[in-house]
Backbone atoms as SQL, in Angstrom:
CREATE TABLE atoms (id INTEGER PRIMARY KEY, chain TEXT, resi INTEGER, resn TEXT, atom TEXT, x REAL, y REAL, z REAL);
INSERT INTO atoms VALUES
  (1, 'A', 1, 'UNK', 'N', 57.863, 113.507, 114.939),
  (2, 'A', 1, 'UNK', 'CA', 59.170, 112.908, 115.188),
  (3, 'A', 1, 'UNK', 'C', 59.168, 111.489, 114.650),
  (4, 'A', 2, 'UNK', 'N', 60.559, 111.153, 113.996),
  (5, 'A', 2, 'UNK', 'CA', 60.419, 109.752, 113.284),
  (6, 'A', 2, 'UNK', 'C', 61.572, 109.188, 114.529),
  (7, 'A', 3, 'UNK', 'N', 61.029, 107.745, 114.696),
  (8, 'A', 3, 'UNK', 'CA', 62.515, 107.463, 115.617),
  (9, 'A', 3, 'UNK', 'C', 63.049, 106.285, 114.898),
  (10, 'A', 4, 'UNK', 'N', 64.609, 106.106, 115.043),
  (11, 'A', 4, 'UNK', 'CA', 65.156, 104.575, 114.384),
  (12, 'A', 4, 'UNK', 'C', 66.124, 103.984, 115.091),
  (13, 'A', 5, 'UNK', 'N', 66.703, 103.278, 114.736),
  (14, 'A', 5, 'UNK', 'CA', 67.777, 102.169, 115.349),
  (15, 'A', 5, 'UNK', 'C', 68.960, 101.805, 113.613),
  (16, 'A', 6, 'UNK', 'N', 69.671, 102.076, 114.423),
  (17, 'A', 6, 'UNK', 'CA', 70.868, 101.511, 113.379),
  (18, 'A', 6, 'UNK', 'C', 71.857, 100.496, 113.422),
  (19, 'A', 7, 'UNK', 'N', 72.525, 99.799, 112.986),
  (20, 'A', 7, 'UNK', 'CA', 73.262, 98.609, 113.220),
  (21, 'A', 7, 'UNK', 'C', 74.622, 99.099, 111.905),
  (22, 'A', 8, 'UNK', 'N', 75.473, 98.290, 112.311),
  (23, 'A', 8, 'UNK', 'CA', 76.364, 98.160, 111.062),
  (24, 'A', 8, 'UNK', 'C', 77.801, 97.393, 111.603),
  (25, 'A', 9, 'UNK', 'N', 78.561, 96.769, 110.712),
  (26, 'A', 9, 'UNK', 'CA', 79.657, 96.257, 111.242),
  (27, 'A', 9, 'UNK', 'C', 80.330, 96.342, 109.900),
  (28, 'A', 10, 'UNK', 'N', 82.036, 96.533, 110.065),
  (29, 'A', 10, 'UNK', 'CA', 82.333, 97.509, 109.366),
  (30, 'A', 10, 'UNK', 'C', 84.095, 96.812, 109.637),
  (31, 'A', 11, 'UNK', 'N', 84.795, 97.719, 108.916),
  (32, 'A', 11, 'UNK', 'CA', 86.930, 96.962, 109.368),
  (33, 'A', 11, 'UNK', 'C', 87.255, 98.327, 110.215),
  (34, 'A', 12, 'UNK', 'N', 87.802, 99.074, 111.131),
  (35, 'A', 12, 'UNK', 'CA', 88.073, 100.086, 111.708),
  (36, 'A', 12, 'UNK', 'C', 89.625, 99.949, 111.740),
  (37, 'A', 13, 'UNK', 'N', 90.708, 100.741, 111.170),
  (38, 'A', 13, 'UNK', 'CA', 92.635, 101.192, 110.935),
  (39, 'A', 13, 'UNK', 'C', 92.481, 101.410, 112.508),
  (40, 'A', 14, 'UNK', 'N', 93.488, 101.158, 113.132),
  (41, 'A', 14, 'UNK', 'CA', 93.542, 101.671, 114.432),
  (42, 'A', 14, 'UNK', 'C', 95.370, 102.024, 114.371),
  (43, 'A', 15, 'UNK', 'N', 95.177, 103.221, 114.426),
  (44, 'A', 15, 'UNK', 'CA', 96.839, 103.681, 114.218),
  (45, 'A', 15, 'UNK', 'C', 97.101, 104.401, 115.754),
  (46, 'A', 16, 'UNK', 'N', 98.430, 103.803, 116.525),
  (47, 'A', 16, 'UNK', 'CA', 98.566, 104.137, 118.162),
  (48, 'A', 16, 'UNK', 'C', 99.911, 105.033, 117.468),
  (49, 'A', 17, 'UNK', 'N', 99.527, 106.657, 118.398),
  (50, 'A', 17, 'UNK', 'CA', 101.029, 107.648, 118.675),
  (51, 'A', 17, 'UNK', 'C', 100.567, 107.856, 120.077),
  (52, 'A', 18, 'UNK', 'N', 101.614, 108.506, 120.404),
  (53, 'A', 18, 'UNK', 'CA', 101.671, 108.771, 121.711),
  (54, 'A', 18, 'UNK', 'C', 102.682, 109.789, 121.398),
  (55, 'A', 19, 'UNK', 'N', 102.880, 110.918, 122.573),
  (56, 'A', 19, 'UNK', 'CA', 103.785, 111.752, 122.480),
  (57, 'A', 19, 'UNK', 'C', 104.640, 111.377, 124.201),
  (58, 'A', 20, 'UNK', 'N', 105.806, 112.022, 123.955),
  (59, 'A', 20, 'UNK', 'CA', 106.376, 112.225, 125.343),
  (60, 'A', 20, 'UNK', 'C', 106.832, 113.686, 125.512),
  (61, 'A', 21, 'UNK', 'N', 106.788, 113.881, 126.344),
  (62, 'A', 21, 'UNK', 'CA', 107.805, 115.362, 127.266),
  (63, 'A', 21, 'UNK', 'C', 108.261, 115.739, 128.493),
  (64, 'A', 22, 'UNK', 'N', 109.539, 116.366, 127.903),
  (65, 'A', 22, 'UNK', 'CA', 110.483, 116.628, 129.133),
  (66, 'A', 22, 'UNK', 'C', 110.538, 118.177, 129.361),
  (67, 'A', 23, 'UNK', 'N', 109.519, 118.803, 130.355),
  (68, 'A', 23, 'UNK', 'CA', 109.717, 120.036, 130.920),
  (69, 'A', 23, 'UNK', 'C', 109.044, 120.627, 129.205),
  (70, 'A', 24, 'UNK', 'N', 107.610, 120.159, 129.293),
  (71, 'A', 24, 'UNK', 'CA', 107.004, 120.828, 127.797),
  (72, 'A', 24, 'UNK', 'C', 107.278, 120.332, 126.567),
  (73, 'A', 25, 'UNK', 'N', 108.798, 120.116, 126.249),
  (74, 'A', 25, 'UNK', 'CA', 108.968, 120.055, 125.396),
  (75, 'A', 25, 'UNK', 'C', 108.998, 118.863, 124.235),
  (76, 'A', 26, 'UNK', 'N', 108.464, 118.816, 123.658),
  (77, 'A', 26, 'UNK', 'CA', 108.165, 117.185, 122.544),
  (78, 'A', 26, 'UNK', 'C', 109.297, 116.239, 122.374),
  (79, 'A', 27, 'UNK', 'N', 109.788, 115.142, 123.145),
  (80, 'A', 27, 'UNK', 'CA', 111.219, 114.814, 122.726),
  (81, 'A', 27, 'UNK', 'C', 110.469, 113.729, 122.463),
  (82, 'A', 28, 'UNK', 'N', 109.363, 113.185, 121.260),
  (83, 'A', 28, 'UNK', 'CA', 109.274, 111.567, 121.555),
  (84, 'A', 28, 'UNK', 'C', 109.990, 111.210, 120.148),
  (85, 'A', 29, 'UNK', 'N', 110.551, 111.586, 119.114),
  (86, 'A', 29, 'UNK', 'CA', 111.413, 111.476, 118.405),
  (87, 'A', 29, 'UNK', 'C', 112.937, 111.173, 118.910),
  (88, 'A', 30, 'UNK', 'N', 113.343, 111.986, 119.919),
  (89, 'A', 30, 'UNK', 'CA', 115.007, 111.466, 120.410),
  (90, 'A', 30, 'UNK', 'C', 114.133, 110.751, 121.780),
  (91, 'A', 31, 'UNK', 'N', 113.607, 109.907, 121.705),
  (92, 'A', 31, 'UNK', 'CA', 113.155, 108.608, 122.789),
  (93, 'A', 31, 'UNK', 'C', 114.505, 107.986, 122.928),
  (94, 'A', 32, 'UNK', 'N', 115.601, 107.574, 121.623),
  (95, 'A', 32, 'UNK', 'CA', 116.467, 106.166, 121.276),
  (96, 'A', 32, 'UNK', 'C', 117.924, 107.107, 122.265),
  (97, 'A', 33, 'UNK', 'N', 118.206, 108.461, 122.380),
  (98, 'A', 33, 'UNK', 'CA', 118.885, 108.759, 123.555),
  (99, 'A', 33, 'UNK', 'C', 118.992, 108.699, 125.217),
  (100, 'A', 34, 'UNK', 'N', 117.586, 108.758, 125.517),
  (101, 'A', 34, 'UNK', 'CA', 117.299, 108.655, 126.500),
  (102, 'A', 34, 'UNK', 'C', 117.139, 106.980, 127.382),
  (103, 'A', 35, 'UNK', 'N', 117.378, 106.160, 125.910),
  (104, 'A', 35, 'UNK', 'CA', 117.216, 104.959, 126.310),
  (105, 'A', 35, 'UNK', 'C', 115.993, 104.344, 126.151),
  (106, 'A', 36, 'UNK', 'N', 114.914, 104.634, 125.526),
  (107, 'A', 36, 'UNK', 'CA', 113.666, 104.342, 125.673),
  (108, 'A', 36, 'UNK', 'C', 113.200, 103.692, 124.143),
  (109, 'A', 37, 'UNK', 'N', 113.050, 102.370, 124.003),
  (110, 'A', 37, 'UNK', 'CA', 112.466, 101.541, 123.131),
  (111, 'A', 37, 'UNK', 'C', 110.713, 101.722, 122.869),
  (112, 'A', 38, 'UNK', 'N', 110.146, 102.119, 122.463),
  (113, 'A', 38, 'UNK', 'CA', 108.819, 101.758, 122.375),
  (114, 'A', 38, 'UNK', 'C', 108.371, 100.413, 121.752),
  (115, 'A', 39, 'UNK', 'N', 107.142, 99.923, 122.481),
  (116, 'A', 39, 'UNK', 'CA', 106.737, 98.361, 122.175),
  (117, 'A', 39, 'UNK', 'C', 105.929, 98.670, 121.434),
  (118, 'A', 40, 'UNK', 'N', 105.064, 97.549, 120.691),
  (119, 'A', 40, 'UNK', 'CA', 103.942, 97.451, 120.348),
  (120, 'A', 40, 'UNK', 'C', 102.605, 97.908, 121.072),
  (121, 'A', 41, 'UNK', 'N', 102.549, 98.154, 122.215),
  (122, 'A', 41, 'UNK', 'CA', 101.832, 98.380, 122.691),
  (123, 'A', 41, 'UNK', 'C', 101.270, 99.423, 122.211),
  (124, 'A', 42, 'UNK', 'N', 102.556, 100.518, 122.068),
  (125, 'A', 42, 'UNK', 'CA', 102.377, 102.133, 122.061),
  (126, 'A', 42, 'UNK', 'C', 102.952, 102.467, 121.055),
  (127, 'A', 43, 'UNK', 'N', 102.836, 102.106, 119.787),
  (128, 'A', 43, 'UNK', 'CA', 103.431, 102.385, 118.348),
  (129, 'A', 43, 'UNK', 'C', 102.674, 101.437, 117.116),
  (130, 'A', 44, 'UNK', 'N', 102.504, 101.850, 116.290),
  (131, 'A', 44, 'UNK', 'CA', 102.166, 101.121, 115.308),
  (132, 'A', 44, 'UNK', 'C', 100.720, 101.081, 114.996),
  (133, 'A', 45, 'UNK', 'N', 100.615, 100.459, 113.913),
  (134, 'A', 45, 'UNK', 'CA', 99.019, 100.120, 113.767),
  (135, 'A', 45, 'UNK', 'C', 98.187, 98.590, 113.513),
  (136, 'A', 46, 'UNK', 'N', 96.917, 98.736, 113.549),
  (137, 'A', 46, 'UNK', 'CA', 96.101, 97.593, 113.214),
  (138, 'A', 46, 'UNK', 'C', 94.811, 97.474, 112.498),
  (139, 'A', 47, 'UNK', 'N', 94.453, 96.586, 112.023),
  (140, 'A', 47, 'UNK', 'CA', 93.014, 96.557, 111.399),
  (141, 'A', 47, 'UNK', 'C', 91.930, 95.717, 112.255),
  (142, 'A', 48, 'UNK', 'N', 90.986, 95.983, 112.608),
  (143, 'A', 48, 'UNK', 'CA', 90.264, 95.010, 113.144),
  (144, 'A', 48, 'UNK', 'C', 88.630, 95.156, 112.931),
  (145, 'A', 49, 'UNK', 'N', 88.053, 93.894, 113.160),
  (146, 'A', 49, 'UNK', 'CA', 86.680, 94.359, 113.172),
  (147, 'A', 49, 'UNK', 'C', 85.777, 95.250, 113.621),
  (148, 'A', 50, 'UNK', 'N', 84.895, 95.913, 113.655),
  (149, 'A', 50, 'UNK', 'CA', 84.168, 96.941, 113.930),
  (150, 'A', 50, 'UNK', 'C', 82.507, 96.581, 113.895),
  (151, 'A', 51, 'UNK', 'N', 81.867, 97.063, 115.301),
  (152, 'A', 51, 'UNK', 'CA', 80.354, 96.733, 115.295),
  (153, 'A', 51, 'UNK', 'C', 79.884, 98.291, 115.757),
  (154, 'A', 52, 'UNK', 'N', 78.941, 98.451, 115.295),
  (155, 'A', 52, 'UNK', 'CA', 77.841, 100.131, 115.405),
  (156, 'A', 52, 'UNK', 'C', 76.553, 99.687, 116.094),
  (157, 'A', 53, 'UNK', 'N', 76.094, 100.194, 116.791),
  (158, 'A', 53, 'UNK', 'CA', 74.804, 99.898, 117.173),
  (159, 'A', 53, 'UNK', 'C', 73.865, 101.877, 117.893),
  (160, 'A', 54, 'UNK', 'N', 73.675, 102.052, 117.335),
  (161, 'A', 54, 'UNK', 'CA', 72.285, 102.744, 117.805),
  (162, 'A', 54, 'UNK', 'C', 71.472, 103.297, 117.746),
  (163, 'A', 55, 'UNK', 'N', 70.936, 104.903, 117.990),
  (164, 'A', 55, 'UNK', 'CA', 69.404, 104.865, 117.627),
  (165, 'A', 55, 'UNK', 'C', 69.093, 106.706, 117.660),
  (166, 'A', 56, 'UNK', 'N', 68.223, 106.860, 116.880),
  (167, 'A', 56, 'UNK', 'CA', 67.840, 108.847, 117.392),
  (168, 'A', 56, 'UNK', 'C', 66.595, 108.951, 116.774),
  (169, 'A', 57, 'UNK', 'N', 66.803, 110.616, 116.423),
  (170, 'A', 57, 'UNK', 'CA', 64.781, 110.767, 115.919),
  (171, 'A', 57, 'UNK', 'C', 65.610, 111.472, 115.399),
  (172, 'A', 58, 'UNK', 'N', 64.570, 111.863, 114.176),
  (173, 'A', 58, 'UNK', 'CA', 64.337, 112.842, 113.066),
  (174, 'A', 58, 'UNK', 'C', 63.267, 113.660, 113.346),
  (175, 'A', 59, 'UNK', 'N', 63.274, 114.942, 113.276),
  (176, 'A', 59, 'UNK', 'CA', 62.469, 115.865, 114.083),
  (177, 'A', 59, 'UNK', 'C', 62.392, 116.845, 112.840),
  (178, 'A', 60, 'UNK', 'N', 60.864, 117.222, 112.139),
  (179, 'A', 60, 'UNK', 'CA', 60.758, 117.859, 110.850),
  (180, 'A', 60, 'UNK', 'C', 60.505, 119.541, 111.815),
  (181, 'A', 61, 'UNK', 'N', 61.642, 119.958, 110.994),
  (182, 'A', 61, 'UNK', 'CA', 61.963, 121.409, 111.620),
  (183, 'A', 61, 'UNK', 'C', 60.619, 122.340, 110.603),
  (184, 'A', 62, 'UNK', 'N', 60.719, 122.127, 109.367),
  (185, 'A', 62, 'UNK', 'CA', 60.041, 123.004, 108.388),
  (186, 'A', 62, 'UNK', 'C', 60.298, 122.270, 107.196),
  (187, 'A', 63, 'UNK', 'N', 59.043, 122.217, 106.097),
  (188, 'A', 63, 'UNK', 'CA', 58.719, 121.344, 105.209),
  (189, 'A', 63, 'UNK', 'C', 59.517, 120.232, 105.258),
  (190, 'A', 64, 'UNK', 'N', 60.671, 120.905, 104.360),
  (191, 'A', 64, 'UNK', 'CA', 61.057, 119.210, 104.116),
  (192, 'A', 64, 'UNK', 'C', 62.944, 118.990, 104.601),
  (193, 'A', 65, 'UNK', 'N', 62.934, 120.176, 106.008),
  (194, 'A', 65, 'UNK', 'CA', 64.000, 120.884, 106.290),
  (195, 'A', 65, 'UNK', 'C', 64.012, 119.665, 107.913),
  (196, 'A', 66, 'UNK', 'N', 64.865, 119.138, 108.246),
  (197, 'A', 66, 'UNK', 'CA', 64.732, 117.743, 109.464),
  (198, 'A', 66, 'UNK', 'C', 65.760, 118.030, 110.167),
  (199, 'A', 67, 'UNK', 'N', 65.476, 118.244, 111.981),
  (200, 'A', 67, 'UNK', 'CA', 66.986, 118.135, 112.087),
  (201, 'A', 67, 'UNK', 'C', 67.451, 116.480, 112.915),
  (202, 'A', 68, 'UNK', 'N', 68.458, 115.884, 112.773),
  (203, 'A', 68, 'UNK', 'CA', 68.444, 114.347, 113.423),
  (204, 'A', 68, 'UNK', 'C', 69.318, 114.411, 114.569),
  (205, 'A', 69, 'UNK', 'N', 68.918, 113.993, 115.685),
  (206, 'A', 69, 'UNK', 'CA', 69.622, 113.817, 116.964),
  (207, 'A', 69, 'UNK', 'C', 69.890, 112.234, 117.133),
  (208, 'A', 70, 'UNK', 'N', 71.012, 111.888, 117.304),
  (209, 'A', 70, 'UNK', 'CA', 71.679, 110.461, 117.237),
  (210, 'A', 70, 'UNK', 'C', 72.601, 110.121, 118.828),
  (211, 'A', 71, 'UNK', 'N', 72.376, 108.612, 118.884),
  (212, 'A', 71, 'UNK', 'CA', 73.853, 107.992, 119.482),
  (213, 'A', 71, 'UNK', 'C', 74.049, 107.323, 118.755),
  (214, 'A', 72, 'UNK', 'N', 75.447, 106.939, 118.732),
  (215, 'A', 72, 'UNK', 'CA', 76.125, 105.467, 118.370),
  (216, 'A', 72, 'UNK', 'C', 77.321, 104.771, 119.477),
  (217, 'A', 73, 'UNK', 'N', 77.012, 103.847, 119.542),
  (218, 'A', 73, 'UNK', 'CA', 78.111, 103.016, 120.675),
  (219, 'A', 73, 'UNK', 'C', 78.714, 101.822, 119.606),
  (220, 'A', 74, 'UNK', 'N', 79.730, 102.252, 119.582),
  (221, 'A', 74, 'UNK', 'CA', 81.287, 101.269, 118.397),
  (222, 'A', 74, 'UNK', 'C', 82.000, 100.816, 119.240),
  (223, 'A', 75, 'UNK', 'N', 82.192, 98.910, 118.946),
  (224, 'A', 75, 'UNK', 'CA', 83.336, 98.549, 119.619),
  (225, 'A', 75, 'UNK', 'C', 84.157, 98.015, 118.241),
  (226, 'A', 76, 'UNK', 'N', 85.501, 99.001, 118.608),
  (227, 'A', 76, 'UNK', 'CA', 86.352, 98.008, 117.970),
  (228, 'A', 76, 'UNK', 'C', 87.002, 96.465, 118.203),
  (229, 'A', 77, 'UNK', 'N', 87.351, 95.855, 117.652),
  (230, 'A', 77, 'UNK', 'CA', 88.007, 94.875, 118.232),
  (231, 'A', 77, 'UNK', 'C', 89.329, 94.887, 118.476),
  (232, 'A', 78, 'UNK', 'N', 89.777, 93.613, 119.563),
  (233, 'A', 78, 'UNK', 'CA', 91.399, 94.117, 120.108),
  (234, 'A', 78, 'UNK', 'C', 92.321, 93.425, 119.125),
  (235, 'A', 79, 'UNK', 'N', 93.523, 94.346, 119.515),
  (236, 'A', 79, 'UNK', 'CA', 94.528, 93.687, 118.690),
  (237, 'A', 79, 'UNK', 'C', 94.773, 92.193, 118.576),
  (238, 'A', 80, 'UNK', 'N', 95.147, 91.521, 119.707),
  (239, 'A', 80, 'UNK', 'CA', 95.645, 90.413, 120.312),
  (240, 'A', 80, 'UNK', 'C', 94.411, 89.815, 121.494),
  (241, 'A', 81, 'UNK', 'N', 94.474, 88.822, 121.649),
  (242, 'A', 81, 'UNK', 'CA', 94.149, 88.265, 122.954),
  (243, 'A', 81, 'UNK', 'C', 94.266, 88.588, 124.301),
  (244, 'A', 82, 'UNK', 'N', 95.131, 89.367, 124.755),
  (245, 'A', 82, 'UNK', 'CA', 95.860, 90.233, 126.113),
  (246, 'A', 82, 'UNK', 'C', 94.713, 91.176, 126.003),
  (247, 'A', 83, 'UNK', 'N', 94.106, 92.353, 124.776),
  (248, 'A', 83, 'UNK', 'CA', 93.581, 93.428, 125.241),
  (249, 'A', 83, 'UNK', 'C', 92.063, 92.863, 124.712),
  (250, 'A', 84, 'UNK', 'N', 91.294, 94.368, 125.340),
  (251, 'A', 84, 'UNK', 'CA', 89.717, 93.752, 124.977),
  (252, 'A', 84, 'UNK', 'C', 89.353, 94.747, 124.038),
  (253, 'A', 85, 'UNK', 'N', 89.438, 95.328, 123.109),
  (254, 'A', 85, 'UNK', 'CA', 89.087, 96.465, 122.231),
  (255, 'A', 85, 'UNK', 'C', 89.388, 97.825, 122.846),
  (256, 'A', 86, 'UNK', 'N', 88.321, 98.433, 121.800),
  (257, 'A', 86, 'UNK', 'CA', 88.110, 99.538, 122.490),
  (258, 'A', 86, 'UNK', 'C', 86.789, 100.408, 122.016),
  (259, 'A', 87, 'UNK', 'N', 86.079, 100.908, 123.096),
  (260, 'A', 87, 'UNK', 'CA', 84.228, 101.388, 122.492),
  (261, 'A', 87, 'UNK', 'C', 84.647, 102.973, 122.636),
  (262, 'A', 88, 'UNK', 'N', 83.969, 102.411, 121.455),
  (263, 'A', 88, 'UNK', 'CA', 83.220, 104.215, 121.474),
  (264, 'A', 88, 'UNK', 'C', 81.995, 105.276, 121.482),
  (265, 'A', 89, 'UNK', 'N', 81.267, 106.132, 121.913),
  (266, 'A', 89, 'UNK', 'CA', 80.488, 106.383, 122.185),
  (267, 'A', 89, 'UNK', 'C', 80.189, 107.492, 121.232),
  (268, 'A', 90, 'UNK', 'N', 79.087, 108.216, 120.230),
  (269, 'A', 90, 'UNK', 'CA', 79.394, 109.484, 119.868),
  (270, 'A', 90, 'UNK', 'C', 77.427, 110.158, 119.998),
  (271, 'A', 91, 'UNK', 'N', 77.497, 111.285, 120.224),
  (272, 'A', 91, 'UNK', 'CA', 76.077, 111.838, 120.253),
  (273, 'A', 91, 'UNK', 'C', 76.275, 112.684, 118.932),
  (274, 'A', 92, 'UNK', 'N', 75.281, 113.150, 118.756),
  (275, 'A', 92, 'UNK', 'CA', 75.914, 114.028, 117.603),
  (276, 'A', 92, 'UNK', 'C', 74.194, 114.945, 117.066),
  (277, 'A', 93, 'UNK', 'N', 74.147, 115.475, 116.575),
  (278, 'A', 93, 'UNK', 'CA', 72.892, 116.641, 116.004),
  (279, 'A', 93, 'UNK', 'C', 73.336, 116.694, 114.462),
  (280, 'A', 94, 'UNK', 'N', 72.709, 116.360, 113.482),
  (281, 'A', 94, 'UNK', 'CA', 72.478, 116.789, 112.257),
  (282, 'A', 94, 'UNK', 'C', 71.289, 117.682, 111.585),
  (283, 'A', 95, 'UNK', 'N', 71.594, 118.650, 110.193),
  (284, 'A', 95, 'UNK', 'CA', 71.000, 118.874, 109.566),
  (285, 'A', 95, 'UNK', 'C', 70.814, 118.553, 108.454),
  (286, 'A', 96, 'UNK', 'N', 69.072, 118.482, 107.797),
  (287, 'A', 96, 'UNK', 'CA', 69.370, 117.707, 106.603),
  (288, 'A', 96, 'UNK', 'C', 67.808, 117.900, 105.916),
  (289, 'A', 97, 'UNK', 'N', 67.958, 118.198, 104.882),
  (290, 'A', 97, 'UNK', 'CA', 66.863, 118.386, 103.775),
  (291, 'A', 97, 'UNK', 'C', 66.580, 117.171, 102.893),
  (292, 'A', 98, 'UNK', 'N', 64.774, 116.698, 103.258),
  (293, 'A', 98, 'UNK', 'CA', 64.196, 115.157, 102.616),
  (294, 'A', 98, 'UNK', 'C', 64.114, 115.592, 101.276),
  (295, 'A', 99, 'UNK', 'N', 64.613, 114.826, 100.640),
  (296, 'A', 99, 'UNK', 'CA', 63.663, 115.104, 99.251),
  (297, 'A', 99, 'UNK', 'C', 63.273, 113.378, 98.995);
């Protein structure tokens, strides 16, 4: 088993939808009948900084055949001053042939 650590910082698009419904059905397009403005909060998009941090093993299945078990924990950064980002967590299993 090989083990590592990863780092990276990076720009992350952060594009906000949201849906609404009334009794199932998708009305967040006729929102402007019902009276309902959407803010910034809950529409639109942004760019912001991005940090990666973490770590797994590489585990040699057969010759030169590896499979890699990973985390990574990502915080984006917030839009504005009011919010604090937002993290993300991912585990994940790969396959992958060394040459």
């Amino acid at each position: 088993m090989v083990p590592y650590v990863l780092a990276g910082i990076g720009v992350a698009k952060v594009s906000k939808t949201v849906a609404f419904t009334v009794g199932s059905a998708d009305v967040t397009s006729q929102l402007s009948q019902y009276g309902v403005v959407l803010g910034t909060d809950l529409s639109g998009d942004y760019t912001a900084p991005m940090t990666t941090f973490g770590g797994g093993v590489l585990w040699p299945v057969w010759r030169s055949v590896v499979l890699d078990f990973q985390f990574r924990l990502s915080h984006i950064g917030a839009e504005d001053a009011t919010t604090s980002g937002i993290n993300v967590g991912r585990a994940g299993l790969g396959f992958g042939v060394r040459f």
